[in-house]
N, C-alpha and C positions, 0 to 999 in steps of 0.2 A: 516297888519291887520286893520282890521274896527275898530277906535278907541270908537265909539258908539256902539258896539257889547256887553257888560258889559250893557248896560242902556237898550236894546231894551225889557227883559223881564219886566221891571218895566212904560213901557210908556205908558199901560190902564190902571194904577193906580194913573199915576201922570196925565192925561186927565180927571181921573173922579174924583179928586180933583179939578180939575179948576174948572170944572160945576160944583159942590158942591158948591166951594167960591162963582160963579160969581151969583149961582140962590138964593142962603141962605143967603149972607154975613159971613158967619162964618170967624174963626180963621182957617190956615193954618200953618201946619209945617213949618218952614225954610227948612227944609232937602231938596232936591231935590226926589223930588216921593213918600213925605212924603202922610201918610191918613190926612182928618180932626181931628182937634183936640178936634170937637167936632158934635154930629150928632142932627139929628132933633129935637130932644128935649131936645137939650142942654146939655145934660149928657156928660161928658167929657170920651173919647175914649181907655183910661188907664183904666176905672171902665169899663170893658167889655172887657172880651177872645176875643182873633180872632184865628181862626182854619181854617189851607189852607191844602187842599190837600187830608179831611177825605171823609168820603162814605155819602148817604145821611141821613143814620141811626145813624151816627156819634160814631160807633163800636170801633175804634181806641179811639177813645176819651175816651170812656167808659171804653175799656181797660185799657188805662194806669190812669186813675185817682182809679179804680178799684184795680189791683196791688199797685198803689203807697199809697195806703188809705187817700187820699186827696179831697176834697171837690170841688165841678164843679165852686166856687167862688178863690180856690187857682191855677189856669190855667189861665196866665195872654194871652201867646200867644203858639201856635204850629204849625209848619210848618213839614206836614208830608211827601211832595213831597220827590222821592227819582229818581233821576236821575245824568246822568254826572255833572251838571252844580248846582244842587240842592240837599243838604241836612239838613233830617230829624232834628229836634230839638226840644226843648219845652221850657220856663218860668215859673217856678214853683215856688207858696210862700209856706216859708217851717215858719211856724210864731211859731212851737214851740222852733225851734232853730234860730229865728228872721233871715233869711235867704231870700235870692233869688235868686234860683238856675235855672242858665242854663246847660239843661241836654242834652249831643247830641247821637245821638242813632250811633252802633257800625253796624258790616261790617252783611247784611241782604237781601241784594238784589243782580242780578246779575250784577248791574251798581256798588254795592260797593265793588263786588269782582274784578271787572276790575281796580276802584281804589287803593285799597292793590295790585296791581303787579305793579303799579306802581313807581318802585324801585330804580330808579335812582335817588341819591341824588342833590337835589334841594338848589342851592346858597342864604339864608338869606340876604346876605350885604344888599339889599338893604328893605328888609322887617325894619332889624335892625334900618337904618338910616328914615324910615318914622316914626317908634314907641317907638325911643330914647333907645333902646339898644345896649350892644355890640355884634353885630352880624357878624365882621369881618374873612370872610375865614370860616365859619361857614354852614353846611349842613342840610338838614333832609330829612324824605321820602318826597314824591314828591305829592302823594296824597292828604296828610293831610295837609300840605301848601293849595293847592288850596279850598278845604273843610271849611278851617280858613278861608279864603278870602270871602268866598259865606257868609259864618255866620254873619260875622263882617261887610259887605254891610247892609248884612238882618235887622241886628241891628239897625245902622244907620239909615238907610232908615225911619224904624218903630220910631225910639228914644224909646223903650219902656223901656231900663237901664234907662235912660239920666232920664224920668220919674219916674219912682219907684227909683232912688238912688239918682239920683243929682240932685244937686240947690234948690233953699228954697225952690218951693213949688212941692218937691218931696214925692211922697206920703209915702215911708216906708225910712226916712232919716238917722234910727238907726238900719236898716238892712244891714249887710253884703253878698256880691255876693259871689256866689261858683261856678264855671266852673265843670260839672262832665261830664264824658263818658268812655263808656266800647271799647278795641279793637282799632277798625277804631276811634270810637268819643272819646279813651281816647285821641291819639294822638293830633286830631285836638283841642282838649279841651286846651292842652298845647300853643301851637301855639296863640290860639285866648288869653288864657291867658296874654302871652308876649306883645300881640295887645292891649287889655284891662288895664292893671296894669298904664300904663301911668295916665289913669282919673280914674281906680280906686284902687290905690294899697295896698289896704288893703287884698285884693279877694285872694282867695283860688282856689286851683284846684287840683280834686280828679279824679287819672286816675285806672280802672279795667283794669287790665289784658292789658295791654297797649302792641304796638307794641313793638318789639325787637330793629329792622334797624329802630330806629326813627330819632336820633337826637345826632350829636358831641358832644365831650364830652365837653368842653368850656359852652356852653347851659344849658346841663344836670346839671353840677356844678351849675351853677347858677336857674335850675328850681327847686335846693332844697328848695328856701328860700321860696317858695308859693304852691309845688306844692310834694302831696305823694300817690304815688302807692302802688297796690296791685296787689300781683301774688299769684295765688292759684298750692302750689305743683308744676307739672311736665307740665305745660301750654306751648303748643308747641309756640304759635303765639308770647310771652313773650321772644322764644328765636330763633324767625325766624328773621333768615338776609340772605344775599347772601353769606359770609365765609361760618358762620356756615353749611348753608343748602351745600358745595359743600366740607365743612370738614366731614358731615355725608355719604353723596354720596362718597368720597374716602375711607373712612373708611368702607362700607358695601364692596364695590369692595377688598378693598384689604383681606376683613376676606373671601371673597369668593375664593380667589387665595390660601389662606391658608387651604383649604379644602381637604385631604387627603382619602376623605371615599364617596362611591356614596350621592348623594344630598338623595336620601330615606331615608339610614339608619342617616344622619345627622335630617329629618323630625320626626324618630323613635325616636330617640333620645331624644328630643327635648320634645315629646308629654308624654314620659313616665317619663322623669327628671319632670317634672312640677307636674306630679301626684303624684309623690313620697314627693317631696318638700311641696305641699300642708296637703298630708298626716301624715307626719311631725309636722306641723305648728298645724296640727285642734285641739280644743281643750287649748290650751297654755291658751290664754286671750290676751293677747299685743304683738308686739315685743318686748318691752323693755325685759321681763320679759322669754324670749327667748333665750339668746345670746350664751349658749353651743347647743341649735338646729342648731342656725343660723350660726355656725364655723362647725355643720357637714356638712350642706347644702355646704358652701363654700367648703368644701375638697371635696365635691360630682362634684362639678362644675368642678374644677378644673382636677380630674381625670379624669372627660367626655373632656372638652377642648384637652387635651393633646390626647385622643384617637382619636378625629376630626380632628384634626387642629395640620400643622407645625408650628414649632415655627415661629417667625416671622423672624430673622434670617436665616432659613431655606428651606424657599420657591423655589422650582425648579425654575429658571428663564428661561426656556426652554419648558417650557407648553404651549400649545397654547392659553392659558385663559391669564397667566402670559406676552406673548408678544402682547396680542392685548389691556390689562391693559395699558403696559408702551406706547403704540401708541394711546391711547386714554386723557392717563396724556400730552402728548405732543402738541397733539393736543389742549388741555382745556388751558395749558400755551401761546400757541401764542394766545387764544382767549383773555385772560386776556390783553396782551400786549396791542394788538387792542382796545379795547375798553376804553383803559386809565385808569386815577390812580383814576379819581373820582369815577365810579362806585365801586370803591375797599374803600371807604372811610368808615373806621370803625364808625357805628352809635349804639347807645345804645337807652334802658326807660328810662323815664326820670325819675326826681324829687327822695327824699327821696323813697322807696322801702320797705314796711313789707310784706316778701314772707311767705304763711302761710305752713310750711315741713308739711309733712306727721309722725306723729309718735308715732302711735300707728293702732289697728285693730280689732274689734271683732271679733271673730272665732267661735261667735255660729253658729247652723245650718239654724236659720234663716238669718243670711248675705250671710254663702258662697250661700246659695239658689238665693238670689237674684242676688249677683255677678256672678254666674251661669248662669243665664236667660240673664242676661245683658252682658254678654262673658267679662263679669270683666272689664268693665267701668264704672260702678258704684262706688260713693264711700260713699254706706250706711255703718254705722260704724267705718269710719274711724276716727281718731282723727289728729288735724291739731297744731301746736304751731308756732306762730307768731315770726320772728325771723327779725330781721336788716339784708339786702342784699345792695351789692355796686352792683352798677350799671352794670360793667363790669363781675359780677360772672352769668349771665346767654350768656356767650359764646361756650355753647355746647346745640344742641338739645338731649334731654333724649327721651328714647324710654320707652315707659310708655304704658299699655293697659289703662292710662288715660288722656296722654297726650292730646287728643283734647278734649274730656269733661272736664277737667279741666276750658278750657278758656269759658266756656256758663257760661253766666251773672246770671240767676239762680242758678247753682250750688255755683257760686263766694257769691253770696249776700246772701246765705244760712250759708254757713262757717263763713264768716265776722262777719254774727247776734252771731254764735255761740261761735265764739271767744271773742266777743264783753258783751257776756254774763257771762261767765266764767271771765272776769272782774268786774259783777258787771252794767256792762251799759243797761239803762234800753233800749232796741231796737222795744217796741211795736209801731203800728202806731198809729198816732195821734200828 
């Protein structure tokens, strides 16, 4: 590989800092492909945003300053390019919680969904020994590594931390760094965290809805001491790994081999237990408030199962569903063999974990209406309570009609304000 391949994006940046130096005399970064440190009028280049990659209406900009209710002077830098080799981020002063938040944006594009299948976990050792951790024998997803890498150049390059935090004449020197990202950028957020903590390890890192197959547990242990997530409810992506997703793929096969009754009357089934169930429920107010409904509900289920489905136990092993099952498990076992032990290698979210449960529900007619419309992925009305999770207790995917809305950053940062509230914290902007 082209050991200059990493610099060549940055080389009409560091050419139009020479002509700068050599026509102005100005000051010059040390960095390699740094900007001036200062522009034609002398104004130092920290006191002025830089924005790459917006439109020329600067929409995106408007946007997120908009959303975040933030001031077009509190946007120190944002890099919006979104490609293989490039992503999204921003620098944000947050001065009523004396803050400097780098915030990276989560999986959006179809370059970030190629990087999320990127699954194959990725060896640390040597991340570990350039950024003074132990990162020995040590994994993560393979995406968000490289993601960290892009950031933490970008950073460098700019010095725009090194500026607003470090060395005496840093401009905000009693401000604290916060690392945030939802998804794809919770994960990377972590990584870069580990990268950063060296020069500044005071910093914090706040990950939404964070990958599942992130990061060995050795890591994770240790991302407690900086670093805390949130998982709202039934968040698929919160419990997507390679196990889990080929323990839900055996698990749908084998209930279908237990199938006893044509797949119709199983869909009959199915469409009218739900309407009974809900009809049931309308009215109550909570579930809490519920619990001899929700014991007939379950003897309801319970009696339909048995009319469906053999036991497990019990399954013909002579069906022709049933033999082409056990030749298709066989064949998934020599794959596993083949491809070795690393891809098999158990990875978790990181850091500390407040998973917000589900529990409670209104049942007036203006929710079910809405939950209606929205084929029940909605979750107006619902009530959430904030609860401590270990790391390891999101190793089953739940099948949920909320489990993907769940993980969309608006719904997350809706709940958060309102859980945040019912404490008493005041969460207006400003």
């Amino acid at each position: 590989r082209d050991t200059h391949t990493d610099d060549c994006p940055y080389e009409e940046e560091r050419m139009d800092a020479e002509r700068f130096s050599s026509r102005h005399g100005r000051d010059i970064d040390p960095e390699l492909g740094e900007r001036p440190v200062r522009d034609e009028t002398g104004e130092r280049m920290e006191n002025r945003h830089t924005i790459i990659g917006d439109n020329c209406c600067q929409v995106h900009k408007s946007a997120l300053l908009l959303h975040a209710g933030l001031e077009d002077s509190d946007l120190v830098y944002a890099q919006l390019k979104s490609s293989f080799t490039e992503t999204p981020y921003c620098i944000l002063l947050d001065h009523r919680w004396k803050t400097v938040v780098v915030a990276i944006r989560g999986t959006l594009s179809l370059e970030d969904c190629v990087t999320d299948v990127l699954l194959d976990p990725e060896p640390l050792d040597d991340l570990g020994r350039e950024f003074g951790f132990d990162a020995e024998g040590e994994f993560c997803h393979s995406g968000t590594l490289g993601c960290a890498r892009y950031i933490y150049r970008d950073l460098k390059r700019h010095g725009l931390l090194d500026r607003l935090l470090g060395g005496d004449n840093a401009t905000y020197p009693d401000y604290m760094l916060r690392i945030v990202g939802h998804s794809l950028g919770a994960g990377t957020a972590t990584i870069l965290s580990f990268m950063l903590r060296p020069t500044f390890p005071s910093l914090r890192c706040l990950c939404y809805s964070p990958p599942g197959g992130f990061l060995t547990w050795k890591l994770v242990v240790a991302s407690k001491e900086f670093c805390t997530s949130f998982v709202l409810d039934s968040d698929l992506v919160t419990r997507l790994s390679v196990d889990n997703m080929e323990f839900l793929r055996n698990e749908v096969l084998e209930l279908l081999a237990r199938i006893k009754v044509p797949k119709i009357e199983v869909a009959r089934n199915v469409i009218s237990t739900t309407h009974l169930f809900r009809r049931r429920r309308h009215g109550i107010g909570s579930l809490e408030q519920s619990s001899p409904m929700e014991n007939m509900d379950v003897d309801l289920l319970v009696e339909s199962n048995a009319r469906l489905l053999h036991r497990r136990d019990a399954v013909p092993p002579d069906s022709d569903f049933a033999l082409q099952l056990e030749q298709f498990k066989a064949i998934q076992r020599e794959r596993r063999i083949r491809r070795g032990q690393t891809r098999s290698v158990a990875l978790y979210p990181p850091g500390l974990i407040v998973h917000l449960v589900k529990t409670g529900e209104d049942t007036s007619c203006h929710h079910q209406i809405t939950k209606c419309i929205t084929c029940w992925t909605s979750n107006v009305g619902s009530e959430y309570t904030p609860v401590w999770a270990e790391n390891d207790d999101f190793n089953e995917i739940v099948v949920s009609p909320t489990m993907g809305t769940d993980h969309f950053p608006s719904r997350v940062c809706v709940e958060i304000e309102n859980v945040a509230n019912s404490f008493g914290l005041d969460t207006s902007l400003g």
